[in-house]
C-alpha positions in Angstrom: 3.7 95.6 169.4 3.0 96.5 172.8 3.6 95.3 175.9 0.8 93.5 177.9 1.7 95.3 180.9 5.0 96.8 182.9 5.7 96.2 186.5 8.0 97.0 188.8 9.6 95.0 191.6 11.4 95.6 194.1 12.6 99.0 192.5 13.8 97.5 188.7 11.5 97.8 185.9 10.1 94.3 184.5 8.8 94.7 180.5 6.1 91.8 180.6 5.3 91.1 177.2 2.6 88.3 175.8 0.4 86.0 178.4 2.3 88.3 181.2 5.8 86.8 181.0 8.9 89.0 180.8 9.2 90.3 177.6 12.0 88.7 175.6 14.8 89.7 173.1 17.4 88.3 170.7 20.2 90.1 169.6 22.0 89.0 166.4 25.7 90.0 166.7 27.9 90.8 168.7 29.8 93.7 168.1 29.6 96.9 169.3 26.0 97.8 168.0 25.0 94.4 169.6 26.3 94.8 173.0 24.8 98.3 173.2 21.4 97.0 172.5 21.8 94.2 174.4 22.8 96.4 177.4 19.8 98.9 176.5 17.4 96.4 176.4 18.7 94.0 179.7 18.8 97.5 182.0 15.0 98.3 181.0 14.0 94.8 182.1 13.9 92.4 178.8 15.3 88.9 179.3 18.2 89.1 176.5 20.0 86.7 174.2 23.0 87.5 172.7 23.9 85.9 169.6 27.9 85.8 167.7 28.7 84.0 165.3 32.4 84.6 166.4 34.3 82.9 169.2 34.5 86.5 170.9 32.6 89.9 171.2 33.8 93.1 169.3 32.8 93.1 165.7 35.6 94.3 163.8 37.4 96.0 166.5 39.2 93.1 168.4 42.4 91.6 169.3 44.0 88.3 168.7 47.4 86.4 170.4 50.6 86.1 168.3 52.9 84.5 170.0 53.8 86.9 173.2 52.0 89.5 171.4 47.9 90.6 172.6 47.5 92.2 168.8 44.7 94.5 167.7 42.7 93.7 164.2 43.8 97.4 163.5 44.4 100.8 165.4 41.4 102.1 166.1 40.8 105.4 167.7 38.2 107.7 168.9 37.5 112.0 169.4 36.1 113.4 172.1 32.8 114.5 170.4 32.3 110.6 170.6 30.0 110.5 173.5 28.2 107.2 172.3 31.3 105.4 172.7 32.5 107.2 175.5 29.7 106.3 177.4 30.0 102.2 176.1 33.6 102.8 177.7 32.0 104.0 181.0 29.6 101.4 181.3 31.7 98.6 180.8 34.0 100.5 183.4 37.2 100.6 181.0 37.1 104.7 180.4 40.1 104.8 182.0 41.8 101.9 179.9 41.4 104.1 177.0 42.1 107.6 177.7 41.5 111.4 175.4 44.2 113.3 175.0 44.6 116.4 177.1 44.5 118.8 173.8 44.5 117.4 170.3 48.4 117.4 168.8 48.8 115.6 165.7 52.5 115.5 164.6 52.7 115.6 160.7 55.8 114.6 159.2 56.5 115.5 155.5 59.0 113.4 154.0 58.2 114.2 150.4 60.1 118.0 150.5 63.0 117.9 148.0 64.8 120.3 150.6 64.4 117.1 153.6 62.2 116.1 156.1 59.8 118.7 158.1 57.4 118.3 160.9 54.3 120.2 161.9 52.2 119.9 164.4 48.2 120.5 164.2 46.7 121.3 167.3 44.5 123.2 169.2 44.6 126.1 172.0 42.0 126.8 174.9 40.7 130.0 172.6 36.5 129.3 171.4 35.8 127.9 168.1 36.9 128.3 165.4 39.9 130.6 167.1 41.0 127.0 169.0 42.8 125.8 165.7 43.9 129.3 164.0 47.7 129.7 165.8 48.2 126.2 164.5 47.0 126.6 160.8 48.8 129.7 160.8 52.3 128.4 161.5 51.1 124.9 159.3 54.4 124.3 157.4 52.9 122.1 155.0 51.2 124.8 153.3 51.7 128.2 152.0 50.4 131.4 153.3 47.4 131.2 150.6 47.0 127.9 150.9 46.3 128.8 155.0 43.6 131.4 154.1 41.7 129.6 151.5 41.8 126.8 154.6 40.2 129.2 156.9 37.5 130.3 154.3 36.5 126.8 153.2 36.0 125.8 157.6 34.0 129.2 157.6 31.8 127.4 154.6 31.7 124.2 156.0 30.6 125.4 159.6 27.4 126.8 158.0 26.4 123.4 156.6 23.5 121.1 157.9 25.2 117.6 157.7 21.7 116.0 157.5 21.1 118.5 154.4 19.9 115.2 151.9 21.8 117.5 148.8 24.9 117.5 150.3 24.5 113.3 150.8 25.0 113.7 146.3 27.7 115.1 145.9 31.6 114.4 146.8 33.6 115.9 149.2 36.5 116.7 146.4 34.2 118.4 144.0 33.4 120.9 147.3 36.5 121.4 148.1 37.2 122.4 144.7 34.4 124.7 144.7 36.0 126.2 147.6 39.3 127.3 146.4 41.2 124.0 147.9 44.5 123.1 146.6 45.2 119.6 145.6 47.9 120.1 148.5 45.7 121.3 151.0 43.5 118.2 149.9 46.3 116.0 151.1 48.3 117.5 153.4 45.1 118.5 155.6 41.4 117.4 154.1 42.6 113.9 153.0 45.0 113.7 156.2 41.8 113.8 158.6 39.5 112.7 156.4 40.7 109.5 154.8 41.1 108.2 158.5 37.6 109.3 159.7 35.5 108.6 156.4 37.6 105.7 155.0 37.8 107.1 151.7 39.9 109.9 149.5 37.6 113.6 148.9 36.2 112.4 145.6 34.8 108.8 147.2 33.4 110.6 150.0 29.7 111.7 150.6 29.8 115.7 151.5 27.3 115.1 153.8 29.5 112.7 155.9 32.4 114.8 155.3 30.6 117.6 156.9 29.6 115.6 159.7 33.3 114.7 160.5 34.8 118.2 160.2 31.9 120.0 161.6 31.4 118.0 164.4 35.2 116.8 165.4 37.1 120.2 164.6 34.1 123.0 164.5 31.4 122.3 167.2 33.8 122.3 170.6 36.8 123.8 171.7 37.9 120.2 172.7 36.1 117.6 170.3 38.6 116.2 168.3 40.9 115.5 171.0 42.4 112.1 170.3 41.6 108.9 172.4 42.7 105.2 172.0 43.2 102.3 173.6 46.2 101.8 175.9 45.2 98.0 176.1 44.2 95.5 173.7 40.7 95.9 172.6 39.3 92.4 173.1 39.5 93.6 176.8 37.2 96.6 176.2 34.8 94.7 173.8 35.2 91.2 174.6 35.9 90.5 178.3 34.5 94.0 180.0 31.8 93.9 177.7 30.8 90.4 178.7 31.3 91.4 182.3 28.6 93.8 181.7 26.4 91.7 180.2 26.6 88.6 182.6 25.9 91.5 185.6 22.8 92.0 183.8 21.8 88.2 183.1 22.1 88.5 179.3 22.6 84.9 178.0 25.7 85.5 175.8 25.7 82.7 173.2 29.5 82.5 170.9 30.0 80.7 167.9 25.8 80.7 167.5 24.9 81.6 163.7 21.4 83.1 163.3 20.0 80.5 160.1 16.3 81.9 159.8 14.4 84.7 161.4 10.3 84.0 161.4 7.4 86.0 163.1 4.5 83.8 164.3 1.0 83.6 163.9 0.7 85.0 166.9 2.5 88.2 166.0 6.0 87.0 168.3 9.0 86.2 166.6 11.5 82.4 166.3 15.1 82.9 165.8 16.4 79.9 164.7 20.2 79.0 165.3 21.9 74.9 164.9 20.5 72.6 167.5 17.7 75.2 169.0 15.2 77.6 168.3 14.3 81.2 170.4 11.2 82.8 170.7 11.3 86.6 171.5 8.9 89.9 171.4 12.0 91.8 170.0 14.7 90.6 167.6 17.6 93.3 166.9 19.7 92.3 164.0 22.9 94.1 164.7 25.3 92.6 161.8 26.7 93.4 158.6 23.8 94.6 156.2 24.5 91.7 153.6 23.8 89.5 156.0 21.1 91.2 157.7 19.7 91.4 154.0 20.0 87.5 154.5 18.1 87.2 157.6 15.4 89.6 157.1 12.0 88.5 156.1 10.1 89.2 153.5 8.1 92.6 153.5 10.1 93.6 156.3 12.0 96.7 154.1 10.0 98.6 151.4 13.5 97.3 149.4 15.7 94.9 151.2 18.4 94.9 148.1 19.3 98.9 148.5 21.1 97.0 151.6 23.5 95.4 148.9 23.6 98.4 147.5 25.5 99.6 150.0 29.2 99.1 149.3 32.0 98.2 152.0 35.5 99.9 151.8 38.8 98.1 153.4 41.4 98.8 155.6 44.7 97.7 156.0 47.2 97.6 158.9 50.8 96.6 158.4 52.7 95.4 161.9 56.3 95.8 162.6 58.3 94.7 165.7 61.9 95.6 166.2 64.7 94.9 167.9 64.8 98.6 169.6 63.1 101.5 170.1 62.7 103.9 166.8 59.4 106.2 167.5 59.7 108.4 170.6 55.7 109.5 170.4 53.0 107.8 170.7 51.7 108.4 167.0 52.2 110.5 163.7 50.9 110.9 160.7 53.0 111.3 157.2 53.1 113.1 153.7 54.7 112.2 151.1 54.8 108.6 151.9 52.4 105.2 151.1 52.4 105.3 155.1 49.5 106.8 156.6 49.4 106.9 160.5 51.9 105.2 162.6 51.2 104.1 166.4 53.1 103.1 168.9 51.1 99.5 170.8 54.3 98.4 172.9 53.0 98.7 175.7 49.6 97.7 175.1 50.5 94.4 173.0 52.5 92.9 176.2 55.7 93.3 174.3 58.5 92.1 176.7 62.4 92.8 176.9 64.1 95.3 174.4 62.1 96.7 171.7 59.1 98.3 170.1 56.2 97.2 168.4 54.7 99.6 165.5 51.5 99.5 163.8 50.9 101.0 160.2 47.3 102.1 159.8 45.7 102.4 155.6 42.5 103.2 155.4 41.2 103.7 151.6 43.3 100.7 151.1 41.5 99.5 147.5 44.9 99.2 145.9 46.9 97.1 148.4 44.2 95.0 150.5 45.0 91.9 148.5 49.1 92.4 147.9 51.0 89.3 149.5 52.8 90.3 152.7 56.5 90.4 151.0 55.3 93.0 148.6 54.2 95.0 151.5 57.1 94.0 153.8 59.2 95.8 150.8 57.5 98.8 150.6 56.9 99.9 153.4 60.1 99.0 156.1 62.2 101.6 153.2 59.3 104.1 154.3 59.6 103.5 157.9 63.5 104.2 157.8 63.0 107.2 155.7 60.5 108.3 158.5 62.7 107.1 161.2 66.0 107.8 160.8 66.0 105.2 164.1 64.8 102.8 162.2 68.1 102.3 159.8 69.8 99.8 160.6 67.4 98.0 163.4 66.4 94.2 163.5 63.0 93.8 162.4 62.1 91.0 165.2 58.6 90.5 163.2 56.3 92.0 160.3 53.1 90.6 159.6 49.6 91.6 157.9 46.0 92.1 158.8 43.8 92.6 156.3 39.7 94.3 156.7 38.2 94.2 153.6 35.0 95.1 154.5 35.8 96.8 157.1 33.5 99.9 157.1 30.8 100.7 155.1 31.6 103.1 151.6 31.0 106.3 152.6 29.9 106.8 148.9 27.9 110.1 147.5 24.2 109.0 147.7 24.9 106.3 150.6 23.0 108.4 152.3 19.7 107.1 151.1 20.6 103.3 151.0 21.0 103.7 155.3 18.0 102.1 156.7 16.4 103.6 160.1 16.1 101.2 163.6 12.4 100.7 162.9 11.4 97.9 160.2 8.0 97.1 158.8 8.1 94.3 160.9 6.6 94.8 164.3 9.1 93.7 167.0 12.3 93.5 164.5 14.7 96.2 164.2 18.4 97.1 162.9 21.8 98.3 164.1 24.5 98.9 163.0 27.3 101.4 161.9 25.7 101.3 158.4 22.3 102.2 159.4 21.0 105.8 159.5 23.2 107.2 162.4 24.2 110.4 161.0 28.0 109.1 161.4 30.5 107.5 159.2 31.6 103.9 159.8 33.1 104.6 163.3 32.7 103.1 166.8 30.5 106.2 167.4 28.2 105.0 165.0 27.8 101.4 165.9 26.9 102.7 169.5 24.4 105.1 168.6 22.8 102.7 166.4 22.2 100.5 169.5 20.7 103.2 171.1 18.4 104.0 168.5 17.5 99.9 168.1 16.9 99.8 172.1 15.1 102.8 171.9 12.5 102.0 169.2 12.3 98.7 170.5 11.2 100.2 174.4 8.8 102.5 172.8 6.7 100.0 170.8 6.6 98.0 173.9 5.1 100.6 175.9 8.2 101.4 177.9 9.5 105.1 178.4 13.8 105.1 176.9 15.7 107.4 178.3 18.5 107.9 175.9 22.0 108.0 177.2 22.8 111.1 175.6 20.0 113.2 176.0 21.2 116.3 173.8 21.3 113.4 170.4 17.9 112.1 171.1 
């Protein structure tokens, strides 16, 4: 499709599309793939439509009231090698609201020694890559002196890999490391310990080439770029309210609880989306939702094979909540061995908690086995773990404990997922896709679902005539 022609006026740049009229677009969902088209496409001159089916912007990464408490879905956090996201937090104007770390520290505490409790620390210096992390792995305390060495030579290996490499999408992670001298206790105390939180999924479930995206790009490209960053407020009011901020500056038309029914393209080569109680005509239509229900929407001949999108799998994630009646965790976060409990962070603050104290949240990714166990199974597993990981803990109130569950929360991040992950561009002129499970490069992370906006945008400019310049210049 091309545009008929582009003007400008009055210095912003107008897309005109069929019989001269600005060019229009829909957007189908609202998370964070969405918004980033939607943002894309409005700044370059498109009259946009947002469409979500939810009451509220965000995807999967949003918050919701109980009782006094604003309460995040789940933690979610982000590295500093995340420049898609970092620049949706700049543009929505709530960088601030969700600050990096000033060099990465990740306290590790093992609680499965027969000689006690130990913590360790991984972090990083100001020294060049890979120098940045050797002082820390060297004094590591969760593993021995060999264990260390065969660390260092297996990050040597792994630096030398091409992520995009289509071999490494077919085999696992585990059966690497394996090949690489790794322990099954360097696997967890280290590999599974930033991995299961990045990829969503143990060694063996994990795709070597996503693996090697994570590691390569978070711990071995920068001196700096796995520094930590989170949210220090709810996230509704980075992806909801901000966002929608954003978007109203621009004139999008944000449209809530509107379902997408039926996606058509016209005789006349334009596109209806059809929703309850009206229909939308556009130039561009971005579906920017989960792929099972993109498979729904999409129309036929649009993919070479639409079902590979079923093909690929989803992967859950569960986060367990705990209030109590005082404080028990000094740090912001930590991460455990030896113990069903994975990463621990401290929202207090961010969840409006009022009066004496503390609000902890329990983040399991890889959560097959547990995703569907009622909450008083959970409640007695895991508040034993949380006094054997905070001695504070024994003996406190518990003033609340409750459950949210993901199950499809990211996409599996399985060996040969790789080639089931569609590209922006359909066969469809004028339709394209987003989303984290498309063909970023990433895993299932913010980072992805941002990029894939870009990439939708982008592909959607260019077939319309228009020049994109792409927010991060070095990944276009």
């Amino acid at each position: 499709m091309t545009a008929d022609d582009i003007r400008v006026t009055g210095g912003a740049t107008v897309v005109r599309g069929h019989g001269g009229r600005r060019a229009r677009a829909v957007v189908v969902g609202g998370g964070l793939a969405g918004v980033t088209s939607a943002l894309q496409l409005a700044e370059a001159g498109l009259h946009v439509t947002l469409l979500e089916g939810r009451p509220r912007l965000g995807g999967l990464a949003f918050s919701f009231r109980r009782g006094e408490l604003t309460v995040d879905n789940g933690q979610h956090v982000y590295l500093r090698c995340c420049t898609g996201y970092r620049w949706f937090l700049e543009r929505v104007g709530g960088a601030h609201l969700a600050p990096v770390q000033r060099r990465l520290d990740v306290p590790v505490l093992d609680v499965g020694r027969a000689a006690g409790p130990r913590l360790g620390r991984l972090r990083r210096t100001n020294l060049p890559v890979p120098l940045h992390l050797a002082a820390s792995l060297a004094t590591y305390p969760h593993l021995s002196p060999v264990e260390r060495a065969r660390v260092a030579r297996a990050a040597l290996a792994l630096k030398k890999l091409d992520p995009a490499d289509p071999a490494l999408d077919g085999i696992d992670f585990g059966t690497w490391l394996g090949r690489h001298g790794q322990s099954a206790r360097s696997v967890e105390a280290l590999w599974d310990l930033v991995g299961v939180a990045t990829l969503n999924a143990v060694a063996p479930d994990a795709s070597m080439g996503l693996a090697a995206k994570v590691f390569k790009t978070g711990l071995l490209s920068e001196n700096g770029a796995a520094d930590i960053g989170w949210a220090h407020v709810p996230l509704g009011e980075l992806h909801d309210a901000l966002a929608r901020k954003a978007l109203d500056a621009l004139g999008v038309r944000t449209e809530l609880r509107a379902r997408a029914e039926r996606i058509t393209r016209t005789d006349d080569g334009h596109w209806t989306v059809d929703l309850p109680g009206e229909r939308l005509e556009a130039d561009v239509v971005v579906l920017a939702v989960a792929q099972r229900e993109a498979h729904a929407l999409l129309p036929e001949g649009a993919l070479d094979d639409p079902d590979r999108l079923l093909d690929i799998g989803t992967a859950p994630i569960l986060n367990v909540h705990v209030v109590y009646d005082r404080k028990v965790l000094r740090r912001p976060f930590f991460t455990a061995l030896g113990s069903p409990v994975q990463w621990v962070f401290d929202r207090t603050e961010s969840s409006g908690l009022t009066g004496p104290g503390q609000y902890l949240a329990i983040s399991q990714s890889a959560a097959q086995d547990e995703i569907d166990e009622p909450v008083a199974v959970l409640r007695e597993r895991y508040l034993p773990e949380l006094e054997r990981l905070l001695p504070a803990a024994r003996g406190a109130g518990v003033r609340d404990f409750f459950v949210t569950r993901e199950r499809t929360a990211t996409f599996a991040p399985t060996p040969g997922v790789g080639r089931l992950r569609p590209g922006a561009r359909t066969r469809a002129p004028g339709l394209y896709l987003a989303g984290a499970w498309t063909a970023t490069g990433w895993p299932a992370t913010m980072e992805g679902a941002v990029r894939s906006g870009f990439s939708a945008a982008g592909a959607a400019l260019s077939a319309l005539g228009r020049h994109y310049d792409h927010p991060l210049q070095e990944a276009a």
